[in-house]
Every structure is written in C-alpha cells, then in structure tokens.
C-alpha positions as CSV (number, residue, x, y, z in Angstrom):
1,X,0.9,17.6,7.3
2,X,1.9,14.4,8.9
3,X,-0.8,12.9,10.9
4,X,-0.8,10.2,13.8
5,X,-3.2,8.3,15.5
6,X,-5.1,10.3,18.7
7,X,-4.7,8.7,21.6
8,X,-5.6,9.8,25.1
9,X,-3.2,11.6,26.4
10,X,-2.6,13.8,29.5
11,X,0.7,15.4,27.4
12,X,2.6,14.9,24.5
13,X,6.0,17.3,23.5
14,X,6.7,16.3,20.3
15,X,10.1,18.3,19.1
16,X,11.6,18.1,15.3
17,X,15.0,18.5,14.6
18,X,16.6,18.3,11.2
19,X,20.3,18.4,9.8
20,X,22.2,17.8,6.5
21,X,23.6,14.3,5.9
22,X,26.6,15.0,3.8
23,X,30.2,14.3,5.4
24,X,31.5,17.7,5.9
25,X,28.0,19.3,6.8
26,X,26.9,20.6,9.7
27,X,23.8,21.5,11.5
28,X,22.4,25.0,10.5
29,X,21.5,27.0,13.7
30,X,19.0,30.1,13.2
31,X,17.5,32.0,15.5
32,X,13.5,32.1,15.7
33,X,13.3,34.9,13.9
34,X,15.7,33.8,11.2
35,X,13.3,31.0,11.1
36,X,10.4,32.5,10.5
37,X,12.2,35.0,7.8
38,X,13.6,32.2,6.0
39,X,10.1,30.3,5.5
40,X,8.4,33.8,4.8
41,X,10.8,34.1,1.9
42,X,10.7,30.5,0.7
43,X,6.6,31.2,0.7
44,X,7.2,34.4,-0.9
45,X,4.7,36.3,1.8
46,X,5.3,39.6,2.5
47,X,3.4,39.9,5.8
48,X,1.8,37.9,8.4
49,X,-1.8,39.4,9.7
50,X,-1.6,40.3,13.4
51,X,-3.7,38.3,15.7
52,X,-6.2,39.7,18.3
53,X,-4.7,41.9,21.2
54,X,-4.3,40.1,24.6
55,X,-5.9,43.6,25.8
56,X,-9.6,43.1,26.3
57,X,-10.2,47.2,26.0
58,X,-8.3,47.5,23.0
59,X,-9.7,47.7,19.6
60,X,-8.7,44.6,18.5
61,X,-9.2,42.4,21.3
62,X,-10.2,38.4,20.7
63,X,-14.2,38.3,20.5
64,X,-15.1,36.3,23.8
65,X,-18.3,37.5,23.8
66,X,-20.9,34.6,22.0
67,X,-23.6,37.2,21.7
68,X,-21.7,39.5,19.1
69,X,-21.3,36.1,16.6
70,X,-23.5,36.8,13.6
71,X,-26.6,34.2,13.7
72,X,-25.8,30.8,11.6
73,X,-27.5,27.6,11.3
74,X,-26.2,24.4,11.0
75,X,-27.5,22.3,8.3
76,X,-30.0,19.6,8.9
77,X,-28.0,16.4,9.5
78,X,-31.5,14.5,7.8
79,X,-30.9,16.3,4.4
80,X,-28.7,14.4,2.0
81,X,-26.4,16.6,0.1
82,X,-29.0,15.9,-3.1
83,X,-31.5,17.4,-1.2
84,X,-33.3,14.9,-0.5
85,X,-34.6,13.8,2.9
86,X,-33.1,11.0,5.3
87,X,-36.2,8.7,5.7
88,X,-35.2,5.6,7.0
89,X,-32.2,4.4,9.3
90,X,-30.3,2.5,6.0
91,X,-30.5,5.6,4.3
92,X,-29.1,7.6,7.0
93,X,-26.1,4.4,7.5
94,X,-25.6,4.1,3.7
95,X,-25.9,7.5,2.2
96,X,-26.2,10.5,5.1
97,X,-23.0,8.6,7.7
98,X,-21.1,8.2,4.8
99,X,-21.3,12.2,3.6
100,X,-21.0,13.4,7.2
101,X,-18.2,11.6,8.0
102,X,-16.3,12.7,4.4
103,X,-16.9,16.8,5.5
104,X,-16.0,15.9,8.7
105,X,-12.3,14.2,7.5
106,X,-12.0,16.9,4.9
107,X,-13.1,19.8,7.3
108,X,-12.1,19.3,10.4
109,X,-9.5,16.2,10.9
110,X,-7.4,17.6,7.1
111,X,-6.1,15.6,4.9
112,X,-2.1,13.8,4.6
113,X,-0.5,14.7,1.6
114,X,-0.5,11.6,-0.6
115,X,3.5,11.8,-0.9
116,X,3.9,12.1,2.5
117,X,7.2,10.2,3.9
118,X,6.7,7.2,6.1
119,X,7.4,7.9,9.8
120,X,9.4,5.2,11.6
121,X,8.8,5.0,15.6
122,X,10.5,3.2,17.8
123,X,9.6,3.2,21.6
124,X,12.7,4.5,23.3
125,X,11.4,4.2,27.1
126,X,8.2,3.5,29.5
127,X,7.7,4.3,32.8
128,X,4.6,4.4,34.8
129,X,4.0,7.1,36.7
130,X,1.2,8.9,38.5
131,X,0.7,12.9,37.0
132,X,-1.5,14.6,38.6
133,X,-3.1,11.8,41.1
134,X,-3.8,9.7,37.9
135,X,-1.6,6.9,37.1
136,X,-0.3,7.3,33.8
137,X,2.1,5.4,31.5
138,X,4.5,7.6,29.6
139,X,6.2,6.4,26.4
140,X,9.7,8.0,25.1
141,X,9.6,7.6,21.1
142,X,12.2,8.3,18.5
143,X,10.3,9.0,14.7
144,X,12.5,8.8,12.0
145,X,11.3,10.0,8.8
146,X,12.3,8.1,5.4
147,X,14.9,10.5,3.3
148,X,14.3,9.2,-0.1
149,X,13.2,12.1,-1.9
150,X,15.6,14.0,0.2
151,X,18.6,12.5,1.6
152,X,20.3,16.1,2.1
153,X,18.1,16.3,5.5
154,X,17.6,13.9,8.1
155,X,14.6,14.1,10.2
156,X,14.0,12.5,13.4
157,X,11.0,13.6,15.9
158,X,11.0,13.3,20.1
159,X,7.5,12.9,21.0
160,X,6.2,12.1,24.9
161,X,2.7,10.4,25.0
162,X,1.6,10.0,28.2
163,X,-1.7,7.6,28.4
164,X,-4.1,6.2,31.2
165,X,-3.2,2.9,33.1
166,X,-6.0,0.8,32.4
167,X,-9.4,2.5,33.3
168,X,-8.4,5.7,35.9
169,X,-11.7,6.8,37.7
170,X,-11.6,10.4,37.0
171,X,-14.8,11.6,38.6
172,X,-15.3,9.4,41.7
C-alpha cells in the first residue's frame, strides 16, 4: 500500500494506469471483470464473501442499528500496556503517547511496505476555483512510480487534490 500525506481536501480522483515498456508491447485492455478474475487467480482465491444486502428487510442487510452491537469496552487510555497505571503527566508523554500512538499507526493508519517504490509527483496544473461556495485551489499532479525492480511496467498516477484558500469560514 502506497501512502501519502492527508491533506484537507474537498476531492481528490486519483486514477492508475499501467502498460509494458518493451518496444513492440502494447497496453493490455481487460474488462472489469477480467480484472478482478485475473487478480483472483494470481491470489489463488476461490471466492470473494458477499457484502450486506442494500435491502434493509432482507436477511442480510448492513447492521444500522447501534443497539444490536455486542457490548465492548475500550481499554483505559491510563493503563500502560505492562499494566501498570499512568500516574503522572511524563509518564503518560514518555511511555503511554508513545504506545497509543504505535496501535494507532499499526491499527488504523497501516503500515507502507518497506520495499515500497518511490513515487515521483510533479504538479501538472493549479487553478483556484470556488466548489461549492468555498474557494478552493485544485492541483493537477502526475505520480510516476520508479520501475527498477520492474521495468516491464510503467506506472504513472492522476490524482486531483483540491485544498482550502487560506482559512475558508465554513460555519459563519
């Protein structure tokens, strides 16, 4: 998983498009579900589980309802993963911040792969533009990904950030 920076955004489209590099190769066109077939194969999975129904009556419909969640507890953020309690504020900075923050990068933000190939941007255009009645500036880039390990494939990424001018009042 390639990660980038979050910024604040009111939309971003980023798109991926790959094709071969050698001289008499061309660009391999499948359909969606050729796609999917071909990465089911390469992953050697058989089946996908189906998701929830979109049909609120049927059987398996998404849970919306918070009262049907079985009862959990989340742990005390003043209890060290030793066990022992968070006393003082330097204990909390130095030892309980530092653990929190680790789950939190493992659990919740992932991890990049440590071979992960370095993505090259450049800022193709920026226009300012208002979206929405907020004025917004909305950067064009071009990512494209180093092929050492795999110069067969060339990978280059369109991604839209759109960001906001300055400080926007939102809520007058």
């Amino acid at each position: 998983m390639l990660t980038a920076p979050m910024l604040v955004g009111l939309g971003t489209s980023p798109a991926v498009s790959a094709q071969s590099a050698g001289a008499g190769a061309g660009r391999v066109r499948l359909t969606a579900e050729q796609d999917h077939q071909r990465l089911m194969d390469l992953l050697h999975v058989a089946s996908s589980r189906r998701g929830p129904s979109g049909d609120p009556k049927a059987p398996d419909a998404a849970n919306v309802d918070e009262s049907k969640v079985p009862l959990y507890t989340l742990p005390d953020p003043l209890i060290l993963k030793s066990g022992k309690k968070v006393r003082d504020p330097e204990t909390c900075w130095k030892l309980r911040r530092p653990e929190i923050v680790e789950e939190f990068d493992r659990e919740i933000l992932g991890r990049e792969p440590r071979n992960a190939p370095k993505v090259k941007w450049e800022v193709v255009t920026t226009t300012r533009e208002e979206k929405g009645g907020i004025p917004v500036v909305t950067k064009n880039l071009h990512g494209h990904v180093d092929d050492d390990a795999y110069p067969q494939i060339k990978v280059n990424i369109e991604l839209t950030l759109r960001l906001l001018q300055k400080r926007a009042v939102l809520f007058p």
